[in-house]
C-alpha positions in Angstrom: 10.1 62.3 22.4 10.8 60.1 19.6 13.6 57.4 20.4 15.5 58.2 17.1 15.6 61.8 18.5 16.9 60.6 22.3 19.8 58.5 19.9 21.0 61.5 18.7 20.5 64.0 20.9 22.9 61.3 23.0 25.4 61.2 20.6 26.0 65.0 19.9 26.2 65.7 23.7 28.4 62.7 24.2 30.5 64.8 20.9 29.9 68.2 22.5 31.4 67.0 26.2 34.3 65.8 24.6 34.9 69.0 22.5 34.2 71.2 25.4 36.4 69.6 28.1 39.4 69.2 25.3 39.4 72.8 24.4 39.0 74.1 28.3 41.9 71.7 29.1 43.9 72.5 26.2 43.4 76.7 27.3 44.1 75.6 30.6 47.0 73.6 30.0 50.8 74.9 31.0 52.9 76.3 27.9 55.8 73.6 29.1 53.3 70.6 28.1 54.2 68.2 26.0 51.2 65.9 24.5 54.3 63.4 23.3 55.1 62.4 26.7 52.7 60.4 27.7 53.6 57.8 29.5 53.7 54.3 28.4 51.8 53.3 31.1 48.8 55.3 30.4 48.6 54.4 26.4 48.8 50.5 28.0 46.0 51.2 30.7 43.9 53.1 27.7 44.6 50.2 25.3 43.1 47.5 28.0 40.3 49.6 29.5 39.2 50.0 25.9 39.7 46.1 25.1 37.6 44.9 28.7 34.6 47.4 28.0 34.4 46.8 24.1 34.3 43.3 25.5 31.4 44.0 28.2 29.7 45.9 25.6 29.7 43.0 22.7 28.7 40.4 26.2 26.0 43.2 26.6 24.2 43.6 23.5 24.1 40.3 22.5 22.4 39.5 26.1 19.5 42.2 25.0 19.4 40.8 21.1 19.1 37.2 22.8 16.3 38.3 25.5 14.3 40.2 22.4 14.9 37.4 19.9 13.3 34.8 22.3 10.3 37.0 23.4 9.5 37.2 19.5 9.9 33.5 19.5 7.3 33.4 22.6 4.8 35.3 20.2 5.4 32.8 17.4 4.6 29.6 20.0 1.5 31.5 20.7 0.3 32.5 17.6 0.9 29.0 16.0 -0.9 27.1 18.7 -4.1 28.8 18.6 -3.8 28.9 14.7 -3.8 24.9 15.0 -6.4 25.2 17.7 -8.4 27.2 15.6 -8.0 25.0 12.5 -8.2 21.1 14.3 -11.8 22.0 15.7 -12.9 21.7 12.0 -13.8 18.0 13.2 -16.2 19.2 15.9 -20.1 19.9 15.6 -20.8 23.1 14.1 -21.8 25.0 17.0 -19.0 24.0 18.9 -16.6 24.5 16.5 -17.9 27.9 16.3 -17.8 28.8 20.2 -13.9 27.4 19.9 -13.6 29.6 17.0 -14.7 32.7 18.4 -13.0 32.4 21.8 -9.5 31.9 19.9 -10.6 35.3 17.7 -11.3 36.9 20.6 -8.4 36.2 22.8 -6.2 37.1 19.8 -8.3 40.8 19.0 -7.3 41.3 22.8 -4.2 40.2 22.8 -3.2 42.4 19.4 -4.7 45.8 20.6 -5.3 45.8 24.4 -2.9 44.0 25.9 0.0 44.8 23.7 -0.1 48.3 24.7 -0.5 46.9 28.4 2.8 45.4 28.0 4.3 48.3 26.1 3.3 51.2 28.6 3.0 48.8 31.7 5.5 45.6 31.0 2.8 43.5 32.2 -0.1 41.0 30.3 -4.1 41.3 31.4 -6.2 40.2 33.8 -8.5 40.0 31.1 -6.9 38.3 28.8 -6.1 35.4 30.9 -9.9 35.1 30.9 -10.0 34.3 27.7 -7.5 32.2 27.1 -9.2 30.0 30.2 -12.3 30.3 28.2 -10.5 28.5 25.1 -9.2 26.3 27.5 -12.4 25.3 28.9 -14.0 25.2 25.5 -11.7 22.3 24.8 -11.4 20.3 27.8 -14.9 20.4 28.4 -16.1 18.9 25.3 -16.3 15.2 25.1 -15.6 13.5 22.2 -19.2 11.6 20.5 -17.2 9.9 17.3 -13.5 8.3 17.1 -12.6 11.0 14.8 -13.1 13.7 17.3 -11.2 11.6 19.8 -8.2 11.5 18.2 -8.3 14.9 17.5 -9.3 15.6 21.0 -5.7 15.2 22.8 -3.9 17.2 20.0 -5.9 20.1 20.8 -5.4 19.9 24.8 -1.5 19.8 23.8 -2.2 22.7 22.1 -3.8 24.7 24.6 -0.9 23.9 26.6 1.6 25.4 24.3 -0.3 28.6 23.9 -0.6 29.0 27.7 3.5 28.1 28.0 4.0 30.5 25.7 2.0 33.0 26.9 3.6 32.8 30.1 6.8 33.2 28.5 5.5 36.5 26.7 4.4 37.8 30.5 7.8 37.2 31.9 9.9 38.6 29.6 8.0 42.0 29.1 9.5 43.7 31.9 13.9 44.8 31.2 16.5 42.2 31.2 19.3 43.8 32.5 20.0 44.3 36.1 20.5 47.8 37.6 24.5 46.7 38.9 25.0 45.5 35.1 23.8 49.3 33.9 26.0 50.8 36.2 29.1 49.3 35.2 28.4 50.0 31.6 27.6 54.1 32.2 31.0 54.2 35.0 32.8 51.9 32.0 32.2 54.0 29.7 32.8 57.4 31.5 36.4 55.6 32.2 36.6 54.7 28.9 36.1 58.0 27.5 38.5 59.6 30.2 41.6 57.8 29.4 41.1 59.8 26.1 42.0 62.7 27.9 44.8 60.9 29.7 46.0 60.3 26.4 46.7 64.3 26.4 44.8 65.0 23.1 45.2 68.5 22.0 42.5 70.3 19.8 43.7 69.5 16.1 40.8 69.2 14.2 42.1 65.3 13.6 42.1 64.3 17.4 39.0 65.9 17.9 37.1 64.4 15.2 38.6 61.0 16.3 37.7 61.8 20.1 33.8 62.5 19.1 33.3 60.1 16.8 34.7 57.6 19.8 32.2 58.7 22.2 29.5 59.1 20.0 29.7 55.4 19.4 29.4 54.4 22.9 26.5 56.9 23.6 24.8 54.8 20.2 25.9 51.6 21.5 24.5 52.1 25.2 21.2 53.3 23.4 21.3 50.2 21.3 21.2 47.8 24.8 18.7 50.2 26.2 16.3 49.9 23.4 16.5 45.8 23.4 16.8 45.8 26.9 12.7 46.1 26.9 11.4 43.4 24.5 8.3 44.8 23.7 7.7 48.0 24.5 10.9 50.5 22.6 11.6 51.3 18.7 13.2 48.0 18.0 10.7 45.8 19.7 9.0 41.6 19.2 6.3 43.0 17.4 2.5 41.3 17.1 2.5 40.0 13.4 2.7 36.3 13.5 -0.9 36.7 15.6 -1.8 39.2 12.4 -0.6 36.6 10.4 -2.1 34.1 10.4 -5.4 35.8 11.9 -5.7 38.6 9.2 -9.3 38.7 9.6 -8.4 40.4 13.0 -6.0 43.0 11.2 -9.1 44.4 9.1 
């Protein structure tokens, strides 16, 4: 099912609850009630459960937004260092320059298709591709330098290497969900309390209040979608994407 369709299927039955149990309470409610007299109690409790959770949510989301701005970043690291690997070997022999060369394109090609659906549909990286990215690895370090050119070229490139395999660490530990299971639960009970003191609030069924009511809680259902779809970096709608490796390998795109 398409996530846009989850979002708002969500929000219309977070509406349609609201509807529903306002009009059974309002049908069930005594003749003598009066919706004015609410207490000032409960307007101050409603007032400051509302505050805390729009507080919790804000913490929330820009937890997620953080987690999935910094697993993009992670891609970046890694696209850029085997771009540079794949551009300093230009001072190497010919055929070892090539072998470099085609190592980097394949670990990218693997990275781009196979293991990007890994990590989508499995939140983990490849066996397989950490195979490859040891071959690069042992491409460089085992080559030994024959002119002072290639030396000096020679530890920029083990740097390098190093930076794509940081960063492709980072990429394998950030595929799986940031937030923890107790931090889920306090937003869904928050929320249902949240959404309850509407009711404590008396609301009767003029077409005002209940607009107000659904619109209310159809925001919360969107903004509880909007952590759950950044809570998984890589693998929901809004997801760190593969285009700086298509970048600045468009020969792989093709």
């Amino acid at each position: 099912m398409p996530e846009w369709l989850v979002l708002i299927l969500a929000m219309l039955a977070a509406c349609a609850v609201v509807v529903v149990v306002t009009l059974v309470r309002d049908r069930t409610a005594s003749e003598d009630e009066d919706p004015s007299e609410t207490p000032d109690v409960i307007e101050y409790m409603t007032m400051w459960i509302g505050v805390v959770y729009a507080i919790v949510l804000g913490l929330a989301i820009a937890g997620v937004w953080e987690a999935r701005s910094a697993a993009q970043q992670h891609v970046r690291a890694e696209a850029l260092a085997l771009h540079e690997i794949s551009e300093r070997v230009r001072v190497y022999p010919p055929d070892v320059r090539d072998r470099i060369r085609d190592d980097v394109n394949a670990y990218v090609g693997h990275v781009v298709t196979v293991e990007w659906r890994a990590m989508a549909d499995h939140g983990r990286v490849t066996d397989h591709g950490t195979e490859l990215l040891e071959r690069v690895r042992a491409d460089v370090t085992d080559y030994q330098p024959r002119t002072d050119f290639e030396a000096q070229a020679y530890q920029p490139l083990l740097d390098q290497v190093t930076a794509a395999d940081q960063a492709r660490n980072a990429r394998a530990e950030s595929t799986g969900a940031t937030m923890p299971g107790v931090v889920w639960f306090g937003l869904v009970v928050g929320a249902a309390a949240t959404i309850g003191m509407v009711f404590a609030l008396q609301i009767r069924r003029s077409a005002r209040e209940l607009v107000l009511a659904g619109v209310f809680s159809a925001l919360i259902a969107f903004l509880l979608f909007l952590i759950w779809d950044f809570d998984a970096p890589y693998s929901r709608g809004i997801a760190a994407s593969a285009d700086p490796f298509l970048r600045l390998f468009p020969h792989l795109g093709n």
